[in-house]
N, C-alpha and C positions, 0 to 999 in steps of 0.2 A: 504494500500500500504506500503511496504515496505521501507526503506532508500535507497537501492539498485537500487529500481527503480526507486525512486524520481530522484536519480544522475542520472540516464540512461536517465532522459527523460529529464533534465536538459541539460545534455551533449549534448544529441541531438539535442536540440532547439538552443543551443547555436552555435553548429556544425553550422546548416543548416542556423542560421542567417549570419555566418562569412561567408560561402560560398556565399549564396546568395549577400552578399554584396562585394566580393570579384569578383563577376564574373555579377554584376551590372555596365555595363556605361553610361555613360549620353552620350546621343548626342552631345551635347560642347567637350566631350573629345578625340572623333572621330575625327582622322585628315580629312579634308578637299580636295576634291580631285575635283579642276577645270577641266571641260569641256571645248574645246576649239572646236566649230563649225568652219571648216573653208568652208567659203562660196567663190566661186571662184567672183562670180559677186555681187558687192554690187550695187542695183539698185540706190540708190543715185548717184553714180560719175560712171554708165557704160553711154555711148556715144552711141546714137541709131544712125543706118547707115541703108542704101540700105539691103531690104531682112529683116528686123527686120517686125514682128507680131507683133501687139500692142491691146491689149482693150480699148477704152475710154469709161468712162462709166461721162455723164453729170444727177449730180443727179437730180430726178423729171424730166427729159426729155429726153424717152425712143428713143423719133425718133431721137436723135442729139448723141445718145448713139451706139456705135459697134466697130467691130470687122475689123481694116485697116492693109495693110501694106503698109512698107514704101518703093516710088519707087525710079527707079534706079537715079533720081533728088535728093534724099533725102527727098521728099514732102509726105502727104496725103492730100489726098481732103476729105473735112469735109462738110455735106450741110448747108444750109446757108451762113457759114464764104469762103468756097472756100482751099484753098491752105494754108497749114501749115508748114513751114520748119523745118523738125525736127533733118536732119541730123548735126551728132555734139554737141546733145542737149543733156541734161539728162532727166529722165522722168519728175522733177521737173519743171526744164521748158518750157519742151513741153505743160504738166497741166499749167501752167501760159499763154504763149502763144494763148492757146483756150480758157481760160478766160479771156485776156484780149480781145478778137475777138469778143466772145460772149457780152461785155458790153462797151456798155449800152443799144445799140438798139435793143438787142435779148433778152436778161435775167439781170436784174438788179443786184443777188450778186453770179454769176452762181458759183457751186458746183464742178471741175472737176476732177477726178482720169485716170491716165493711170497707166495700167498695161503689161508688156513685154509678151505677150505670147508664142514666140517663138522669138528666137534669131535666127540671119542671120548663115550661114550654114559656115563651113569649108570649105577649099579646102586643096585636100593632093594629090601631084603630086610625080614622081621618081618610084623607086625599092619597091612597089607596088602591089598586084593583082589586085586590082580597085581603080585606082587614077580618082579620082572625086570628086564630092562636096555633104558631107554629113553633116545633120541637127545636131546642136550643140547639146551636153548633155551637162549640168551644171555639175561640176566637173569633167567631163572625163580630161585623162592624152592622152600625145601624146601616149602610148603604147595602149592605149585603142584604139585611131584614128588610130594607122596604123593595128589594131585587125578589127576593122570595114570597113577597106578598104581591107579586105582578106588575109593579114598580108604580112609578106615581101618576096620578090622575092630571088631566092639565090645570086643574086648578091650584095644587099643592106648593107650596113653599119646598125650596128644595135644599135651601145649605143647613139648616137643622130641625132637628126632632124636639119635643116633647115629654120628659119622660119619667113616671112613675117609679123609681126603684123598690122593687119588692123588701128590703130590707129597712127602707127608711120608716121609722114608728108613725112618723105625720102624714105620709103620702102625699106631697107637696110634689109638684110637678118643677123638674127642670130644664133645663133647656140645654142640650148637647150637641156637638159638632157630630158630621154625618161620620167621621172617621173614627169615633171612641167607640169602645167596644160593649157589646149587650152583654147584660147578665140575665142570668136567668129568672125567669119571672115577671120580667121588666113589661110595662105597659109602655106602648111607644105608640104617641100622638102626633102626625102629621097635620102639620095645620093648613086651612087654606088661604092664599093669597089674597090680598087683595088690591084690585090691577088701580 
């Protein structure tokens, strides 16, 4: 081999290390780029009501395990224990309340999970094509709810709602942007225009 080529191949190796390391990053050096889920119900602090679908599942005992909803009392009836009140409860304590029913004379350290199957339904009344009561989606916006009632009427006011929170003790109606998100329960009032 020549001198010539020894550099040539020098040069080259040298080239393609600078490169490679030049166009080399670590993972650490990559900016970091947070996720932010935004979850409309956090099952911790949602407030089960009249119309909510629930699972219980009581571990190892399948008969005292299913599928309730809650009536217009705010109760379920459970066999054995009878009558549960759940309206106003979180699922937390709904799961303590039927464990504390179930012991000691039914099951000594019972197991119990709830799960929200279904959320109680919306109502959307006003400037409308079908003002009635439709079954909650998790995240929907009110533009989605008045999209699913057949969207609005030409008389309707269109940049906000109306809106009833099932949670508020007054039932004071308030006025919400079409892009906040429905809770369940919720009465939503389109209002109509006036030209």
């Amino acid at each position: 081999m020549n001198q010539n080529s020894v550099k040539s191949i020098l040069l080259l190796l040298f080239a393609s290390t600078l490169c490679s390391a030049a166009f080399s990053i670590k993972a650490a050096d990559l900016p970091t780029i947070e996720h932010q889920t935004s979850k409309t119900y956090d099952t911790e602090e949602y407030k089960l009501g009249a119309g909510d679908q629930i699972r219980i599942t009581v571990f190892n005992q399948q008969e005292l395990s299913g599928d309730y909803s809650i009536n217009g009392g705010g109760q379920i009836a459970l066999p054995l224990i009878g009558d549960i009140y759940a309206k106003d409860l979180t699922v937390k304590q709904v799961e303590q309340a039927i464990a504390n029913k179930l012991k000691p004379d039914y099951l000594l350290n019972p197991k119990v999970n709830v799960q929200v199957l279904n959320y109680r339904p919306f109502y959307i009344l006003g400037e409308v094509k079908g003002p009635q009561s439709y079954p909650y989606v998790d995240g929907m916006t009110y533009r989605n709810a008045v999209a699913i009632a057949g969207g609005f009427t030409y008389r309707a006011k269109e940049d906000h709602v109306m809106v009833i929170r099932m949670k508020d003790p007054k039932k004071q109606e308030i006025k919400l942007d079409m892009d906040e998100k429905v809770m369940p329960g919720d009465i939503i009032h389109v209002e109509e225009r006036f030209f």
